[in-house]
C-alpha positions in Angstrom: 96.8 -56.5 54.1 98.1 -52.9 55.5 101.0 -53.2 57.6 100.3 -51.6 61.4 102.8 -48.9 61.8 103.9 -47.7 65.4 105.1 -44.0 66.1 106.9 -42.6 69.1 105.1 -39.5 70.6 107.0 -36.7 72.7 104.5 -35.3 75.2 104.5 -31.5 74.4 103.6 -31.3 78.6 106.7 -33.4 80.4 108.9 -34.2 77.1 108.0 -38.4 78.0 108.2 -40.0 74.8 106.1 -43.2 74.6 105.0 -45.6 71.6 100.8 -44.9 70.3 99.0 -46.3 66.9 98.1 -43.0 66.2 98.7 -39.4 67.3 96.3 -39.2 70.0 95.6 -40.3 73.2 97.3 -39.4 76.1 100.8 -39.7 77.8 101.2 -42.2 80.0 103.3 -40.2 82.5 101.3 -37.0 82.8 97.8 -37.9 81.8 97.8 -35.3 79.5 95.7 -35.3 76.0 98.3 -35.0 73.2 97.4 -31.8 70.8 96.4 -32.4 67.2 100.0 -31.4 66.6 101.8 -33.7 68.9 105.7 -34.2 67.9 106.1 -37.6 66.5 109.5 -38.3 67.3 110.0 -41.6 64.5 107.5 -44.4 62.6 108.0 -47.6 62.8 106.6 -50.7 61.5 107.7 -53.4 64.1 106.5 -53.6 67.9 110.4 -54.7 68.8 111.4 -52.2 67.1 109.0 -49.1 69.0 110.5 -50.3 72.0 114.2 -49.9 71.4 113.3 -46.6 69.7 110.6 -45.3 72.7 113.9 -46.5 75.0 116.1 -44.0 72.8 113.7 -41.0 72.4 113.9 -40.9 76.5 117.3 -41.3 76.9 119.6 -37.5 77.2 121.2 -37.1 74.3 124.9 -37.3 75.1 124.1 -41.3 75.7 121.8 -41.7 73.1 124.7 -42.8 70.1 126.1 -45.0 73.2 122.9 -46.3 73.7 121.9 -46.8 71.0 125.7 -49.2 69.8 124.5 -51.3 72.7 121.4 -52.1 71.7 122.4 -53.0 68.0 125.4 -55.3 69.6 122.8 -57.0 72.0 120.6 -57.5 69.0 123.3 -58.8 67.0 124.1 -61.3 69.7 120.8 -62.2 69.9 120.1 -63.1 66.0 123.7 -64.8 66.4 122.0 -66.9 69.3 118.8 -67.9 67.2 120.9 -68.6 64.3 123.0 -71.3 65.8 119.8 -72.9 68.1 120.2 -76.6 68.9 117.7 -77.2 65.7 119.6 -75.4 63.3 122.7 -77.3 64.6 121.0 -80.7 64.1 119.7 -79.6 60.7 123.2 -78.9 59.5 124.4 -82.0 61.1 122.0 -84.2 59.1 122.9 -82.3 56.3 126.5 -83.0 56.6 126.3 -86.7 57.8 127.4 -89.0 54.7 125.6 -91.3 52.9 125.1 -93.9 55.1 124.0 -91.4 57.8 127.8 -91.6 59.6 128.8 -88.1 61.5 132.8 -87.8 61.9 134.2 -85.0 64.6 136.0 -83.1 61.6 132.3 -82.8 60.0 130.5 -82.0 63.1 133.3 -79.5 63.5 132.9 -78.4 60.1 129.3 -77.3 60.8 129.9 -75.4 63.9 132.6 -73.3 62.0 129.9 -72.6 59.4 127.5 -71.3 61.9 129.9 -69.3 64.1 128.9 -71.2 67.5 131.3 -71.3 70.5 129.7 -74.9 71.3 132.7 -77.8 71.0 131.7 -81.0 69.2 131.9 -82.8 72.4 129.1 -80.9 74.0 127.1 -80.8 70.4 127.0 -84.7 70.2 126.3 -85.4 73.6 123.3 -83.2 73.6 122.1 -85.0 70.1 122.8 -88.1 72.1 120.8 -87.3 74.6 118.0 -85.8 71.9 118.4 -89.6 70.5 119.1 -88.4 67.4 122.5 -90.2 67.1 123.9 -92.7 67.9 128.5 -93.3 69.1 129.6 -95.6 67.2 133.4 -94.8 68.1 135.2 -92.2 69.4 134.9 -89.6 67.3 132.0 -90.8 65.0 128.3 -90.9 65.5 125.4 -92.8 63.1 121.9 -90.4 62.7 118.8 -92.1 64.2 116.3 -91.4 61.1 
């Protein structure tokens, strides 16, 4: 299966750089037909990725190095978001309960070190509580519903 590659095209008639399957068409700005020798500015291989890079191909170039460590930051914080999503928490917390299914808060707190997420265990078990995937035995401990 051939991967679908994306490339950002500067508009030899108003500079507008925007993101095409292949070099022709027209700009989207001007209306203008792009030459058989239209600039491609970069290729890329991920829709996500032609948008960030379309952003930075029309951005002046004194902002674009600016730019461009605000977009990797906000993607970081993104990933960082996905990777610590209320099922990946619950995962880890099944994965850490003990044999007999128990949860303690040093565990729980354990797994929220692990993934890097600001949440406290208080507001961790009471969403799982409310999920009705555990179950408070006593303060501080919690049985898995499973």
């Amino acid at each position: 299966m051939s991967e679908t590659t994306w490339m950002v095209i500067r508009c030899p008639h108003c500079g507008y750089c925007s993101g095409h399957r292949q070099g022709k068409g027209r700009c989207p700005l001007c209306g203008m037909s792009f030459p058989r020798d239209v600039e491609v500015v970069v290729t890329v291989s991920h829709a996500d990725a032609l948008q960030r890079e379309v952003a930075l191909a029309n951005t002046p170039e004194s902002l674009r190095k600016e730019l461009r460590k605000h977009m990797e930051r906000d993607l970081k914080k993104t990933n960082t978001a996905n990777e610590t999503s209320p099922t990946a928490i619950f995962q880890a917390l099944r994965e850490a309960a003990n044999a007999e299914g128990e949860l303690t808060s040093t565990a729980v707190m354990g797994v929220l070190q692990r993934l890097g997420t600001e949440q406290s265990v208080d507001e961790v078990m009471t969403r799982a509580e409310t999920e009705g995937l555990v179950l408070r035995l006593a303060r501080g401990c919690w049985m898995l519903l499973e």
